[in-house]
C-alpha positions as CSV (number, residue, x, y, z in Angstrom):
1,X,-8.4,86.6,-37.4
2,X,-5.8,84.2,-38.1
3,X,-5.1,81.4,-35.8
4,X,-2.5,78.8,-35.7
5,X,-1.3,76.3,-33.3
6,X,2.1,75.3,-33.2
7,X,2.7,71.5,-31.5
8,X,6.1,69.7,-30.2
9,X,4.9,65.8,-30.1
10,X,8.5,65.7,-28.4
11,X,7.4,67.5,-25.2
12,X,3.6,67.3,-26.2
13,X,3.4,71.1,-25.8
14,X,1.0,73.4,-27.6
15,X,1.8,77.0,-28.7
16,X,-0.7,79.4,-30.4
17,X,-0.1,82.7,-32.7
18,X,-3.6,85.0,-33.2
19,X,-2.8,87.6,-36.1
20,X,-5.0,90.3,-37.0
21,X,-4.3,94.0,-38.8
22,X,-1.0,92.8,-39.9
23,X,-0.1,92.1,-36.4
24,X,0.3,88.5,-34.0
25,X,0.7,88.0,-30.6
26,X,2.5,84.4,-30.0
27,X,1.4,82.6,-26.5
28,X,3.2,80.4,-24.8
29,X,6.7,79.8,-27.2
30,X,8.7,76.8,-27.3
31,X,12.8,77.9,-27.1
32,X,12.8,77.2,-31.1
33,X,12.0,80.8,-31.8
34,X,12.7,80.5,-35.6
35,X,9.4,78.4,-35.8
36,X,7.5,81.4,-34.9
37,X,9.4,84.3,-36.7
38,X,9.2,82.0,-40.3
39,X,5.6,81.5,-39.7
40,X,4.8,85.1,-39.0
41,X,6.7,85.8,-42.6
42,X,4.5,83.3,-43.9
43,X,1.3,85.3,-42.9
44,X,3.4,88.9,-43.4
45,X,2.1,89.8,-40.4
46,X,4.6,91.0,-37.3
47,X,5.0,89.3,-33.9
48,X,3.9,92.4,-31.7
49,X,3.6,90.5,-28.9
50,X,4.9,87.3,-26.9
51,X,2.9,86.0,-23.8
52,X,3.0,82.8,-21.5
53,X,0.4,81.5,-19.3
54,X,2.9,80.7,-16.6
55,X,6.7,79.8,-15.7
56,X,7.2,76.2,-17.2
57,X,8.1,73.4,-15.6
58,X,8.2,71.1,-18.7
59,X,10.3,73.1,-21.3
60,X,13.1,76.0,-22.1
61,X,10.3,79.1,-23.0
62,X,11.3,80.9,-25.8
63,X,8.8,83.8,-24.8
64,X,11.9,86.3,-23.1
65,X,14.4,85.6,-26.8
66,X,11.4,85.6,-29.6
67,X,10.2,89.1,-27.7
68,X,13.4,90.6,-27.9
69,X,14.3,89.1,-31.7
70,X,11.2,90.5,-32.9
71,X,11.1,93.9,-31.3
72,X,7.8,92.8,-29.2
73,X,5.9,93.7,-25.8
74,X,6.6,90.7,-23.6
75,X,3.4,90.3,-21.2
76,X,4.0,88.4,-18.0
77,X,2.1,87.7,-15.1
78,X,2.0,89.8,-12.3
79,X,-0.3,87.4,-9.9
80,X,1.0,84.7,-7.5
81,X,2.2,87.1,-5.0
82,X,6.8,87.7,-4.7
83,X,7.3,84.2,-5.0
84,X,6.2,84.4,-8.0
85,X,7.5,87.1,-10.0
86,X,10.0,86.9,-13.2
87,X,13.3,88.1,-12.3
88,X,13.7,89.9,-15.7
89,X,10.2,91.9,-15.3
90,X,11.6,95.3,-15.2
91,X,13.3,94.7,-19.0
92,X,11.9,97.7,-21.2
93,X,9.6,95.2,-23.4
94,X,8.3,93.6,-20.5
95,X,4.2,94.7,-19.7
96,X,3.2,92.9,-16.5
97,X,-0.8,91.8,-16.5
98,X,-3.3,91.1,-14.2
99,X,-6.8,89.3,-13.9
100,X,-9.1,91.5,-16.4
101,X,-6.4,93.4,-18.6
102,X,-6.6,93.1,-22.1
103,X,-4.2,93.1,-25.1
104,X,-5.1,94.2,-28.3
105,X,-4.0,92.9,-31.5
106,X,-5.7,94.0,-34.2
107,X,-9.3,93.5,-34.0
108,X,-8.5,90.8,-31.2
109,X,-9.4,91.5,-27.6
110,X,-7.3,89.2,-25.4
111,X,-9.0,89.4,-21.6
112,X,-6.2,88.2,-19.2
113,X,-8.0,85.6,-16.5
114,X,-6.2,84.6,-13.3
115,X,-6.4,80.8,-13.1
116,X,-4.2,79.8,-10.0
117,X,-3.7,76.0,-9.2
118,X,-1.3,74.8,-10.9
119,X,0.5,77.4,-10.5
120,X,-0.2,80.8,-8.1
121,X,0.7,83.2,-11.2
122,X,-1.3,80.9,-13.7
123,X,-3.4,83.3,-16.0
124,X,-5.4,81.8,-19.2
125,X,-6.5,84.1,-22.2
126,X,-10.3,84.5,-23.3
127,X,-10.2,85.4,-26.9
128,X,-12.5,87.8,-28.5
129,X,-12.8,88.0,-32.8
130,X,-14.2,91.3,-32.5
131,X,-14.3,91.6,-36.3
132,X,-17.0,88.6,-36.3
133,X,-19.0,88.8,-32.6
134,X,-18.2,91.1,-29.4
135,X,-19.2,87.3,-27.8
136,X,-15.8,86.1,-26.9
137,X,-14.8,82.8,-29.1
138,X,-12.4,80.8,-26.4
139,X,-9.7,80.4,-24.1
140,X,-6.0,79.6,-24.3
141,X,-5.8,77.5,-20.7
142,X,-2.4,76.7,-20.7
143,X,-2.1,74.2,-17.8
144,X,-5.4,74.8,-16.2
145,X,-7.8,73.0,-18.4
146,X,-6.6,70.1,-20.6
147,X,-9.0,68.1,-22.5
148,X,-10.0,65.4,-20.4
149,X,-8.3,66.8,-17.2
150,X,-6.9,69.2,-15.5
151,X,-3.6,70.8,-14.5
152,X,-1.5,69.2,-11.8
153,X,-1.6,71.3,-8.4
154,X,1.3,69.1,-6.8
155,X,4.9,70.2,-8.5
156,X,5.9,73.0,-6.7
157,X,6.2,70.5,-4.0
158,X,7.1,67.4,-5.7
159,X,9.2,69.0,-8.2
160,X,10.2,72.6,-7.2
161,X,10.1,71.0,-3.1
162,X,8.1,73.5,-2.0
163,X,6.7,71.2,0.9
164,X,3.1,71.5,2.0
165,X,1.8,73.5,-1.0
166,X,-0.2,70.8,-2.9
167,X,-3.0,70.5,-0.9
168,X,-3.5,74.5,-1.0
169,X,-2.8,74.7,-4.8
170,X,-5.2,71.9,-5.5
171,X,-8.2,74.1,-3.3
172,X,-7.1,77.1,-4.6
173,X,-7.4,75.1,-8.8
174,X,-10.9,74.1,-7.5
175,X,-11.9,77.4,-6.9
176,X,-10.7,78.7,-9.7
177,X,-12.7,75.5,-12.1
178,X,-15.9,77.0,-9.9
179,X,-15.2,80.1,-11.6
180,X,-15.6,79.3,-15.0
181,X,-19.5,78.3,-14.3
182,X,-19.9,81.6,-15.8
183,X,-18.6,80.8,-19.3
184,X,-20.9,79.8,-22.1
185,X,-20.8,76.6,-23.3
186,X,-19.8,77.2,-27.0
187,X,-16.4,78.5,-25.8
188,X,-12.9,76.7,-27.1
189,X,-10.6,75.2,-25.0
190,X,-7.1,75.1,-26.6
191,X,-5.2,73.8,-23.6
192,X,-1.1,73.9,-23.6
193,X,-0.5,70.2,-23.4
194,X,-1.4,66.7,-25.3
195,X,-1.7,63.2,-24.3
196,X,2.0,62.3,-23.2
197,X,2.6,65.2,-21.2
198,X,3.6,65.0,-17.3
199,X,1.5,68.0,-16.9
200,X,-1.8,66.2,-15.8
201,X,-2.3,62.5,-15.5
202,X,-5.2,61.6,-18.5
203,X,-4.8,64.2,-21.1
204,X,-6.4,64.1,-24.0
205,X,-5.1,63.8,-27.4
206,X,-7.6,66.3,-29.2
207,X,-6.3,69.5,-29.9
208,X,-9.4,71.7,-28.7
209,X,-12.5,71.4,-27.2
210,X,-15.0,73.6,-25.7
211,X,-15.9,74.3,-22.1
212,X,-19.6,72.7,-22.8
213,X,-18.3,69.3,-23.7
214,X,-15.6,69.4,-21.2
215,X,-18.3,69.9,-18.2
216,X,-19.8,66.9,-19.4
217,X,-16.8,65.0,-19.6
218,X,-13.6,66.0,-17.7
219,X,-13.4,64.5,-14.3
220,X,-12.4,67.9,-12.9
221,X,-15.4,70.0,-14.0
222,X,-17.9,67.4,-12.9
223,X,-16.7,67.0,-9.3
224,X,-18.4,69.4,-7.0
225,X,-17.1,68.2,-3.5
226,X,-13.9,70.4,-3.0
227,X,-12.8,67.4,-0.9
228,X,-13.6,64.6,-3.3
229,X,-11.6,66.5,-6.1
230,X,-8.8,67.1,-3.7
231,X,-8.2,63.7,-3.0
232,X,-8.7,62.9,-7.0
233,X,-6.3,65.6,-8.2
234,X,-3.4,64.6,-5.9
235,X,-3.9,60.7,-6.5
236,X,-2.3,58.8,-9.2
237,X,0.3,61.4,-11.0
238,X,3.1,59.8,-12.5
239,X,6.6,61.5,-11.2
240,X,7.5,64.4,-12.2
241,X,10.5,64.5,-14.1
242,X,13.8,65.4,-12.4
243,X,14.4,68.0,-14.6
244,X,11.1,70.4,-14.1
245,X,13.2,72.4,-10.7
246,X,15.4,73.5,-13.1
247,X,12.9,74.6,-15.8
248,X,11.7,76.5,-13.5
249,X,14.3,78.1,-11.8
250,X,15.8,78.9,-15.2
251,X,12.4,80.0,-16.8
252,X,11.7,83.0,-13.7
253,X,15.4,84.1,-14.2
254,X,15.4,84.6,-18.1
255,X,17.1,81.1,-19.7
256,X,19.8,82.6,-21.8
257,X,19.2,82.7,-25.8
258,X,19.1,79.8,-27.9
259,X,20.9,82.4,-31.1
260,X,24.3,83.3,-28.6
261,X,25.2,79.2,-28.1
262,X,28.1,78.3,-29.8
263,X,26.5,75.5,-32.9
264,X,28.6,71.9,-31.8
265,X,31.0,70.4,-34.1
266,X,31.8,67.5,-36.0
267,X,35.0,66.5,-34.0
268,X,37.7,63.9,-34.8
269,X,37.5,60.5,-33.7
270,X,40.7,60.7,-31.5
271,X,39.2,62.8,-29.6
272,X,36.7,60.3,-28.0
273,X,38.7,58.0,-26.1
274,X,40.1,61.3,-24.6
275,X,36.7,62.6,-23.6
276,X,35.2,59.4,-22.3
277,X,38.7,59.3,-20.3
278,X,37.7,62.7,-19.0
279,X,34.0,61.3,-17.2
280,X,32.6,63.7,-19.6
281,X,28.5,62.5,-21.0
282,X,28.5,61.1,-23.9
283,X,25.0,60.3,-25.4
284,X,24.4,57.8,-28.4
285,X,21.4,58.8,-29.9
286,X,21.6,56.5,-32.9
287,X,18.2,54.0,-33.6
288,X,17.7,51.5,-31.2
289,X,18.2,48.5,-33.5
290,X,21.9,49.8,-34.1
291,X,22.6,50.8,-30.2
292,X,21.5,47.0,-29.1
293,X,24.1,45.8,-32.2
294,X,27.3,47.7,-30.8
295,X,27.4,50.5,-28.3
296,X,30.1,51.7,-26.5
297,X,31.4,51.4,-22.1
298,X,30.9,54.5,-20.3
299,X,28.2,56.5,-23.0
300,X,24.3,57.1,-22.3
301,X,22.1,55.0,-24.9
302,X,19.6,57.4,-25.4
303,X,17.9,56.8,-28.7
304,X,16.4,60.0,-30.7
305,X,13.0,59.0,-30.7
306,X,10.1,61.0,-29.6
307,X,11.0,60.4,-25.7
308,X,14.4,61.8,-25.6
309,X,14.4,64.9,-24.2
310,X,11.9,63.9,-21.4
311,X,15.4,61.3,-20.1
312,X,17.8,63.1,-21.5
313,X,16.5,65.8,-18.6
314,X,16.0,63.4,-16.0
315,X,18.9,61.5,-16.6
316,X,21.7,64.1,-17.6
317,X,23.2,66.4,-15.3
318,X,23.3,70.1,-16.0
319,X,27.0,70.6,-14.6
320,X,28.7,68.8,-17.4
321,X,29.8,69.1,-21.0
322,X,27.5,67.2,-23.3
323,X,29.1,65.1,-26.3
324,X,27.1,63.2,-29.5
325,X,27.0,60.1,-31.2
326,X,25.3,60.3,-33.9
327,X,25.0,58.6,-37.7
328,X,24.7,62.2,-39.4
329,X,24.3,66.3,-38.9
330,X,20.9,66.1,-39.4
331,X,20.2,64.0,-36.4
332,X,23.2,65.8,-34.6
333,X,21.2,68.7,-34.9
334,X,17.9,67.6,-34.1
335,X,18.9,66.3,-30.9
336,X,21.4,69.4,-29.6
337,X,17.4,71.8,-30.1
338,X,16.1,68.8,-28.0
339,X,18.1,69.0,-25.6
340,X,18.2,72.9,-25.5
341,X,14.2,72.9,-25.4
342,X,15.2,71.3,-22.1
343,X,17.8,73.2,-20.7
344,X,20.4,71.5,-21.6
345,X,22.8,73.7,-23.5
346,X,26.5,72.8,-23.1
347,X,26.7,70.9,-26.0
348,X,30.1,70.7,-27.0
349,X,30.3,68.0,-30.6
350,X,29.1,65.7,-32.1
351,X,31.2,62.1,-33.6
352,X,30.5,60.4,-36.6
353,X,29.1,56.7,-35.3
354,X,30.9,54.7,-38.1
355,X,34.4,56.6,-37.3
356,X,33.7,55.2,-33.9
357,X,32.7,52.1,-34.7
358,X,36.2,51.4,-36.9
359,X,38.0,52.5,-33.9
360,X,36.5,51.8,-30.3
361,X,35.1,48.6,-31.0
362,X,31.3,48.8,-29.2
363,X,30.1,45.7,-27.8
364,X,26.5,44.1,-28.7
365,X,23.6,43.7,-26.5
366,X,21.7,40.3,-25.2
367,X,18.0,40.4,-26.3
368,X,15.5,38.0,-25.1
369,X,12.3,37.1,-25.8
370,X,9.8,37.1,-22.9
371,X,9.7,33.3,-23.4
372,X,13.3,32.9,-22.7
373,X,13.4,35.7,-20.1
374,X,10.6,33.8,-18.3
375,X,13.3,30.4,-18.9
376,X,16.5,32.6,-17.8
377,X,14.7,33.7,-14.7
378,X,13.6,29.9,-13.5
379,X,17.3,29.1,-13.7
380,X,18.3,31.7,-11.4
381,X,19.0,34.9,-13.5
382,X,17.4,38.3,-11.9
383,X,14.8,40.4,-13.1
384,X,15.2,44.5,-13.0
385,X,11.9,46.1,-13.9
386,X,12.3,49.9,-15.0
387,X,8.7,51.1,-15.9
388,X,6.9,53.0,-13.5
389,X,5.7,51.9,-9.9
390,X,1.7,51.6,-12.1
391,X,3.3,49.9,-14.7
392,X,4.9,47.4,-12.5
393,X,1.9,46.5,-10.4
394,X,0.0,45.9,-13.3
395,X,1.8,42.9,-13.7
396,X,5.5,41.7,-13.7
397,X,7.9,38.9,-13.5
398,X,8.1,37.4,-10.0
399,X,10.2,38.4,-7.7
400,X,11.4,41.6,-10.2
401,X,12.9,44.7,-8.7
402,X,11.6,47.8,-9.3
403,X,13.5,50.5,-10.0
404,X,12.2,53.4,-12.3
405,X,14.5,54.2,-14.7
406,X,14.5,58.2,-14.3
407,X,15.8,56.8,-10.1
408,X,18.1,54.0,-11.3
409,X,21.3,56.0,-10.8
410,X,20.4,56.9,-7.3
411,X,19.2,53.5,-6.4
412,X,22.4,51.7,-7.8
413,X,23.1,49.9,-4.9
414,X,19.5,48.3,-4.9
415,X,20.5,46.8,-8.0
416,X,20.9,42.9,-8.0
417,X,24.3,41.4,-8.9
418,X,26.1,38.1,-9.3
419,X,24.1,36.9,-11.6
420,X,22.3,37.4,-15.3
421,X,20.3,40.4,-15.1
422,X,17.0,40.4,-17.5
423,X,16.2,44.1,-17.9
424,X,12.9,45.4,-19.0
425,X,10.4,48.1,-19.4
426,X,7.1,48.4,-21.4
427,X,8.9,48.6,-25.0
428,X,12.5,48.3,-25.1
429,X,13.6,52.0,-25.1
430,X,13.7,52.7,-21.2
431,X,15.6,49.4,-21.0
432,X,18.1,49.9,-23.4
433,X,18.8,53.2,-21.4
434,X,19.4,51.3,-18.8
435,X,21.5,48.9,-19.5
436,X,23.6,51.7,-20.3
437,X,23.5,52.7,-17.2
438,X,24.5,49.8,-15.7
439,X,27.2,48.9,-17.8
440,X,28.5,52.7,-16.6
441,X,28.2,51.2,-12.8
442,X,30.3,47.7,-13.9
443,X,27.1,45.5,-14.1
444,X,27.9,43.6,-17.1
445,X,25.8,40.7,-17.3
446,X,22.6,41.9,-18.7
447,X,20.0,41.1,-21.3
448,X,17.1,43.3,-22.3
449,X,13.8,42.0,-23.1
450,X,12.5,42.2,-26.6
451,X,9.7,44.7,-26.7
452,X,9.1,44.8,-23.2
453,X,7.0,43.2,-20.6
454,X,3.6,43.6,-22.7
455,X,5.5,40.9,-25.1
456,X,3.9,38.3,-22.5
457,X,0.1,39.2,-24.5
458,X,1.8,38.5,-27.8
459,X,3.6,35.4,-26.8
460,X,-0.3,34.3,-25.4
461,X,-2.0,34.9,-28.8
């Protein structure tokens, strides 16, 4: 048996390809189906089947265009009941699978295991190596078992607003933890998220584990009072990202594929005044050190780092034609398969940042050290505090508004004006977003704080 896990630090999602007789089943794609159809080359075996633990909230699945590219049975869930069935199940490749059905690839047995909770149609995949033991080996868990924790229960109704479900989902992804009592201990645990992921609230950053170790040491196995692990699931997750109703909406309807979009452009620099004219988005993804040097009135600063499609979902809207700034092709392109990993597809060109530079005339950012922030504010500038509601009870400046940055656009208004504005987050980046944001809106008089608000520790040392 060959194995192989396949890992997006960008959206902190795992995917997995088993091969065996010449033959591979892929589970759980990213929408960069190339990555899977080169490494299948590499192993001269044939993708003969594409799977998915559940419909994503997180990502673009690639499952529905890698199937159909490489001539393969697409298996889907058929649990959660008719809310949650895939609108494209009746397609010709498409095998729909139940709790205790089995794939075969090679001389792998894959035993399908409903694992509601996170999701109703959630199913996880116990691998057998029949070549080496009939004793199955592990479990692909997808978003029901992480290392460390386990899979939110609340987004349908925080994210998909399907009110008065979490409670429900996070009994029903008790019961279904009860259930794995009867797995042995020595089985792996390749879960379908990392440490960064929205998907659960203290992931691990291990990329297996086993069911043993994880008894011993996840917070979710260990807690036996369906009450007490109710009230623990549902306390403490960070917001879910704006963008996870759309993934998936778009992921149960089929999300068109990645190989008939049109590849963006290099366009002419006269076009941009033209387009900014227009209201259309305009993202500058160049480094951070060269955005807060000169960036330009009415465009997104949203630096390519490993963050950037997580804001460029929540922040961008999906009605609108989507326009790059960008130092070369190479980061042009990097960032139009980011933001199509996260649905966000109508990307129309790309300009050249030093044509733009020569012509628009971009404007520099204000940095402060927390030492003069802490100086600006006792003279009566403001303080806007961007990080998370957790972050910003931690500790913060006095008398700081909070406003998150992925709910700054709606909460505008709650925005202090009149006077200096000292922007910050917990590094720079979320700040520097939005400052962009605000300069958008016609608040001007900003300054961001060098390396965030944890620069206080390093102006103490």
């Amino acid at each position: 048996m060959h194995f192989q896990r396949f890992y997006d630090e960008k959206l902190a999602q795992a995917s997995y390809m088993i091969a065996s007789g010449g033959q591979a089943i892929i589970v759980d794609p990213g929408r960069d189906v190339e990555l899977y159809l080169n490494a299948a080359k590499e192993q001269n075996v044939a993708i003969a089947a594409v799977t998915e633990t559940h419909i994503h909230a997180d990502f673009v699945s690639g499952a529905r265009e890698l199937a159909a590219r490489a001539g393969a049975a697409l298996y889907l869930s058929d649990e959660g009941g008719p809310d949650w069935k895939y609108a494209y199940a009746n397609e010709p490749n498409v095998k729909l699978v139940r709790d205790g059905d089995l794939i075969e690839i090679g001389s792998v047995r894959i035993r399908v295991v409903h694992t509601p909770g996170h999701t109703p149609e959630h199913i996880s995949f116990m691998i057998h190596d029949l070549a080496s033991s009939p004793e199955p080996l592990g479990v692909l868990t997808g978003d029901f078992i992480f290392v460390g924790d386990v899979g939110r229960p609340d987004l349908l109704e925080r994210a998909a607003n399907m009110q008065g479900t979490m409670t429900e989902s996070a009994k029903q992804l008790f019961r279904s933890l009860a259930n794995t009592a009867a797995w042995e201990p020595h089985l792996l645990i390749w879960p379908g998220h990392g440490a960064g992921s929205a998907c659960g609230k203290n992931l691990g950053s291990l990329p297996v584990s086993s069911i043993g170790y994880e008894r011993a040491s996840n917070w979710g196995l260990k807690t036996h009072s369906e009450s007490e692990f109710v009230a623990e699931v549902l306390e403490g997750q960070p917001d879910p990202p704006a963008y996870f109703k759309r993934m998936k909406q778009l992921n149960r309807q089929g999300p068109p594929f990645v190989s008939d979009l049109p590849k963006p452009k290099l366009l002419p620099v006269e076009a941009a005044a033209e387009i900014l004219h227009a209201g259309n988005l305009v993202i500058d993804i160049r480094p951070e050190s060269e955005i807060v040097n000169g960036f330009l009135s009415k465009t997104y600063a949203i630096p390519l780092a490993r963050s950037f499609p997580n804001w460029a979902g929540w922040l961008l809207p999906y009605d609108k034609p989507i326009y790059l700034i960008a130092n070369d092709e190479a980061s042009a392109n990097e960032a139009v398969k980011d933001l199509r990993s996260v649905g966000l597809d109508d990307v129309r060109g790309w300009f050249l940042s030093s044509e733009l530079a020569e012509a628009m005339k971009p404007k520099a950012i204000r940095q402060v050290s927390f030492e003069q922030a802490q100086e600006m504010l006792k003279k009566g500038a403001a303080s806007l505090d961007v990080r998370s509601p957790s972050e910003f009870g931690s500790a913060h400046f006095d008398g700081a508004v909070n406003i998150p940055l992925g709910s700054l656009e709606n909460r505008i208004a709650e925005v202090p004006r009149g006077k200096t504005l000292v922007v910050n987050c917990g590094s720079g980046y979320r700040s520097l977003v939005a400052i962009s944001i605000l300069d958008m809106h016609g608040i001007n008089d900003l300054v961001n704080l060098i390396g965030g608000y944890p620069a206080k520790q390093l102006c103490a040392s």
